[in-house]
C-alpha positions in Angstrom: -50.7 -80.2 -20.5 -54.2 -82.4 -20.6 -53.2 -86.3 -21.3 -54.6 -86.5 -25.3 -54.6 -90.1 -24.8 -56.1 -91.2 -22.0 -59.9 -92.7 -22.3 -62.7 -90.8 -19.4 -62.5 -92.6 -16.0 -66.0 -92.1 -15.2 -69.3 -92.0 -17.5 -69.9 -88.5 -18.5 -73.2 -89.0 -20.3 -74.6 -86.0 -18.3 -71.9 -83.7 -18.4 -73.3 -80.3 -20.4 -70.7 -80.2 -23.6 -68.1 -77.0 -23.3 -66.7 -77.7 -26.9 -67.9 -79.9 -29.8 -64.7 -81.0 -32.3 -65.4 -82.2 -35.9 -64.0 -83.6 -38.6 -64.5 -82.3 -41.6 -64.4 -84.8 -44.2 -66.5 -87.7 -44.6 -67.7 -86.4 -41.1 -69.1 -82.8 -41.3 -69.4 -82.5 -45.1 -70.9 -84.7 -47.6 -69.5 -86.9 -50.1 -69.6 -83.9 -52.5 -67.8 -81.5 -49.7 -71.1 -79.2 -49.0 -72.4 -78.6 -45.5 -76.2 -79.5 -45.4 -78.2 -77.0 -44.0 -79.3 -78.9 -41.3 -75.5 -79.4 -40.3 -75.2 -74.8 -40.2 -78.5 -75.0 -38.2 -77.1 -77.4 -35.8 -73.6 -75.8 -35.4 -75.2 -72.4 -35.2 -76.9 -73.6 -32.6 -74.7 -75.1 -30.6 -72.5 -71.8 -30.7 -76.0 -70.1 -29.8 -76.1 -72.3 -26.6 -72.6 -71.1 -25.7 -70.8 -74.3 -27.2 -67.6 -73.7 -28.5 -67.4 -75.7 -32.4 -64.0 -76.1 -33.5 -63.4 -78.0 -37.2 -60.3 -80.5 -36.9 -59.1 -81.7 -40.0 -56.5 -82.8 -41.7 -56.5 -80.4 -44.3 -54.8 -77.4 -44.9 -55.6 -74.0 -44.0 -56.0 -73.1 -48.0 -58.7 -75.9 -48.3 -61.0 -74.5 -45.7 -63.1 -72.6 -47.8 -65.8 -75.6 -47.4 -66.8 -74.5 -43.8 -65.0 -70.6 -43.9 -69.0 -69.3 -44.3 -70.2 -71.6 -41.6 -67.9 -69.7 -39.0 -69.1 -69.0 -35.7 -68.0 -67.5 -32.3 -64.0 -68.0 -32.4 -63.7 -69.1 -35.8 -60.6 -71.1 -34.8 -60.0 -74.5 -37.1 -57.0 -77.2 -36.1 -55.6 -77.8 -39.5 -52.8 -80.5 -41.2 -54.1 -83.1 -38.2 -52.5 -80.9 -35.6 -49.7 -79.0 -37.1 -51.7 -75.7 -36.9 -54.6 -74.0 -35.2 -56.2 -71.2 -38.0 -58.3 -68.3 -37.5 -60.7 -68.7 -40.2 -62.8 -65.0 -40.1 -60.6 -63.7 -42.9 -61.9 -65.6 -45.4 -60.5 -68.1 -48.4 -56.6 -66.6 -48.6 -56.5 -64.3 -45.7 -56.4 -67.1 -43.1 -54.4 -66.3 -39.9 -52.0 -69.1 -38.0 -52.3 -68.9 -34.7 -50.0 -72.0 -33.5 -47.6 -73.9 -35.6 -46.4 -76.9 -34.7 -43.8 -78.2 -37.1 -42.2 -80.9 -38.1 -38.4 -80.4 -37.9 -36.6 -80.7 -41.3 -33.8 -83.3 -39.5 -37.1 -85.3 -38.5 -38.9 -85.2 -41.7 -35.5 -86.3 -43.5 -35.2 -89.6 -41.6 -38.8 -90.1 -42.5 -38.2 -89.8 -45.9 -35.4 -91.9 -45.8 -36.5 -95.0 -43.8 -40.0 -94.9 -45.7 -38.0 -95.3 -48.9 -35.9 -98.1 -47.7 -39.0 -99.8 -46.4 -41.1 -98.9 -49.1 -39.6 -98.5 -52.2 -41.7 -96.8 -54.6 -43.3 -94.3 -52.4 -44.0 -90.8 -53.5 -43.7 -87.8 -51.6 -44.5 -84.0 -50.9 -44.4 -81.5 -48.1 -46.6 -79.1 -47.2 -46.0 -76.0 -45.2 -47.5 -72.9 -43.7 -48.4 -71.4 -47.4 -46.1 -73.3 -49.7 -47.1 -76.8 -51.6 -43.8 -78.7 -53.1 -43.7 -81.9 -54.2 -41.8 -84.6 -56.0 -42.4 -85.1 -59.7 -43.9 -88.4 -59.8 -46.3 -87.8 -56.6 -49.9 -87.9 -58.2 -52.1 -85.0 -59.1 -54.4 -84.8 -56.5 -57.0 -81.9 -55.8 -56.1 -80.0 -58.8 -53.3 -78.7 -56.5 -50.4 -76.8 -58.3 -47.2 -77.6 -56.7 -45.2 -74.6 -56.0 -42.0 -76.7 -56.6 -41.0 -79.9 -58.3 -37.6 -81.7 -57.0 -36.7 -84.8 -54.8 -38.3 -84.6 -51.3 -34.7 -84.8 -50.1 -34.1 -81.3 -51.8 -37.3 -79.8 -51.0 -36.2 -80.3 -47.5 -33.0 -79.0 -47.8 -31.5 -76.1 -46.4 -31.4 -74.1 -49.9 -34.8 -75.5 -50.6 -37.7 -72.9 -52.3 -39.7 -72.6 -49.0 -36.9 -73.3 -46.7 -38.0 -70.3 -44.7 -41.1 -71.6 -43.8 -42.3 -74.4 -41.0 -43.0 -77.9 -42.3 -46.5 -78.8 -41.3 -46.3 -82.6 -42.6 -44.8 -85.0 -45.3 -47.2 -86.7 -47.5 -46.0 -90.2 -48.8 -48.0 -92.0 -51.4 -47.8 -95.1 -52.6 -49.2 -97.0 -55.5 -49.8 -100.2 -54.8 -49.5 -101.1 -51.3 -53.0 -101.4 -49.2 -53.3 -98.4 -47.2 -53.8 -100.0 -43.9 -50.5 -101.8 -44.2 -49.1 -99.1 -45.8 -49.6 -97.2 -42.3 -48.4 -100.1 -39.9 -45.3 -100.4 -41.9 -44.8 -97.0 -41.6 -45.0 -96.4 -38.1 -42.7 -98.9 -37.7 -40.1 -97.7 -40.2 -40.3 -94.3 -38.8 -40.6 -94.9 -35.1 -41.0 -91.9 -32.8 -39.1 -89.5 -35.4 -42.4 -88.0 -36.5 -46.3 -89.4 -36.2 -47.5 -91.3 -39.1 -51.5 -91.4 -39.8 -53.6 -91.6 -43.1 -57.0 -90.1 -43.5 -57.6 -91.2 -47.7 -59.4 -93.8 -48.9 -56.0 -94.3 -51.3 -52.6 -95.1 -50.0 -51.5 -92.0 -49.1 -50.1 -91.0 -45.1 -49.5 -87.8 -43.2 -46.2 -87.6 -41.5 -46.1 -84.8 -38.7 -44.1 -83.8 -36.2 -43.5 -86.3 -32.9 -46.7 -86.0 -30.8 -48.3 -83.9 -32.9 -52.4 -84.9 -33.4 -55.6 -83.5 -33.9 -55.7 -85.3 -30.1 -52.8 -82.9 -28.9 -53.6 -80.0 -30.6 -57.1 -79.7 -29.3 -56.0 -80.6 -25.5 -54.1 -77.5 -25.7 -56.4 -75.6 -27.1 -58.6 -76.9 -24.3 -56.6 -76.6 -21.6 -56.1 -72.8 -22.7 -60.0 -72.2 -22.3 -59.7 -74.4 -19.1 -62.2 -77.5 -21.2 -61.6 -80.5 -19.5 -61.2 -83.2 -21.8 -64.8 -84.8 -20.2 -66.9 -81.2 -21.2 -65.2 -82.1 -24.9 -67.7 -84.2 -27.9 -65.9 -85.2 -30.9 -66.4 -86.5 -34.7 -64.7 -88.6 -36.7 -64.4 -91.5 -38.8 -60.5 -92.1 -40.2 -57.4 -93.5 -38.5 -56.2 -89.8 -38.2 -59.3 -88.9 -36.0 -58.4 -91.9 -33.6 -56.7 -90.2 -30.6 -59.2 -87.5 -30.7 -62.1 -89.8 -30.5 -60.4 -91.9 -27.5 -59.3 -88.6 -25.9 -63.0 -86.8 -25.7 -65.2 -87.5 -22.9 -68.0 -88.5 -25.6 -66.6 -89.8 -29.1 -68.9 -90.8 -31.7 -68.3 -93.3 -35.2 -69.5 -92.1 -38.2 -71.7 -94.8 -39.7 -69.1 -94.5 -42.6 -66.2 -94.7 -40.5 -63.2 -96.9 -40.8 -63.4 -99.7 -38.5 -60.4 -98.6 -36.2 -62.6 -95.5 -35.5 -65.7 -97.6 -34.3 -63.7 -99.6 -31.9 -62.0 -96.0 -30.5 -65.2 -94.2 -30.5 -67.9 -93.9 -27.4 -70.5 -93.9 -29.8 -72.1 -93.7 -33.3 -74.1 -92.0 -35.2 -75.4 -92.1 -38.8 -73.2 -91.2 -41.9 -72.1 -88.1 -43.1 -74.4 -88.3 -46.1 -77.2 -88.5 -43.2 -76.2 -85.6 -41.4 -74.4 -88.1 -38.5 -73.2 -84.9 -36.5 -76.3 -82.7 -36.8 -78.4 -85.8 -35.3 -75.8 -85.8 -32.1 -75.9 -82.2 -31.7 -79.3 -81.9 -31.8 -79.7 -84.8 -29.0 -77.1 -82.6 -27.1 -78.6 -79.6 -27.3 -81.9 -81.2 -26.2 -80.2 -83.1 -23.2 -78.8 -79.7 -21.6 -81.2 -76.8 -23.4 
């Protein structure tokens, strides 16, 4: 399998791009979660120019009606920050997974149960393939409707409402903790039982499965389509976008990004509200048209 952590030996500045990777949000989409047209020209292009786009996000496969119209080529998406890899042509509701990569139940237990000894007060809920679940006192977020309410501890259980299907990650909120410190003290809690990362502005972390990233995911989606990891551009600009962005031969910053994702990235760009990945693509596509 291609390293998903490793940075590019040599300058690849002039190395013609094989596959561009993009976040969606606060990346690809405005603050109010449209895709400017500029940003559809510039993807359509790139496809046009045999450039294989692939969205990498951390949400789930239900939530990618924001970009399901803007599909070109494949139409593949890496959703839940790794955990799956969706073909988007069907449309809102008729997604199809193509890879799942779960977090274990055993796993996603001991998360649960070292995050609430080091954290007392956090909030949880699990998401999986199709279901939602989450605990009563987790927040309201999205306008999603849970499909369960119980303890995380039951919802994980082996007699739990959607026990029949993968885990893709753990959500843990909390309320008053800052969400930087939130995350260190996480990782440590957890250790190497599952991979902790956060992508909200609020406290709120994404617990997947051991080495499971949007990094990961895409190197073996790459490595599938013999990409090399140097013929690979990517967009980002939250902690969960780090390993991508030091992975990718070219990486680029947001100008919104979080400051973890400046020091990881190759480059920057301009912020999402200024159309930060159309700007790069467009450079690109002049570079190697």
């Amino acid at each position: 399998m291609t390293s998903a952590t490793r940075q590019p030996e040599t300058p690849t500045a002039g190395l013609p791009p094989r596959l561009i990777a993009t976040d969606l949000d606060g990346t690809l989409l405005r603050d109010d979660k449209s895709v400017s047209p500029r940003t559809v020209a510039a993807l359509a292009a790139a496809e046009e120019a045999g450039i294989e786009v692939f969205f990498v996000t951390g949400r789930p496969a239900r939530w990618m009606d924001v970009v399901s119209d803007h599909v070109h080529g494949h139409g593949l998406a890496i959703c839940g920050n790794g955990a799956a890899v969706v073909d988007l042509h069907g449309g809102p509701g008729s997604h199809r997974f193509v890879k799942v990569r779960e977090l274990e139940r055993a796993n996603a237990l001991d998360a649960v149960r070292l995050l609430r000894d080091a954290a007392p007060g956090t909030m949880y809920a699990v998401e999986q393939t199709y279901g939602f679940y989450q605990e009563p006192a987790y927040p309201k977020m999205h306008m999603e409707i849970p499909d369960s309410l119980a303890p995380a501890e039951d919802l994980l259980g082996a007699d739990a409402p959607g026990a029949h299907e993968p885990v893709l990650k753990i959500l843990a909120f909390h309320p008053t903790i800052d969400p930087d410190a939130f995350l260190t003290l996480a990782r440590l809690a957890i250790g190497d039982r599952a991979n902790v990362t956060r992508s909200s502005p609020s406290a709120l972390l994404e617990i997947s499965g051991p080495d499971v990233s949007k990094a990961s995911t895409l190197a073996l989606c790459c490595a599938e389509r013999g990409i090399s990891h140097e013929e690979v551009v990517a967009f980002g600009d939250m902690p969960n976008d780090v390993e991508m962005l030091t992975w990718a031969g070219r990486s680029f910053a947001m100008g919104n990004a979080h400051p973890d994702v400046l020091a990881a990235a190759s480059g920057q760009t301009v912020a999402n509200n200024e159309d930060g990945v159309a700007v790069v693509i467009e450079r690109l596509l002049a570079e190697h048209g």
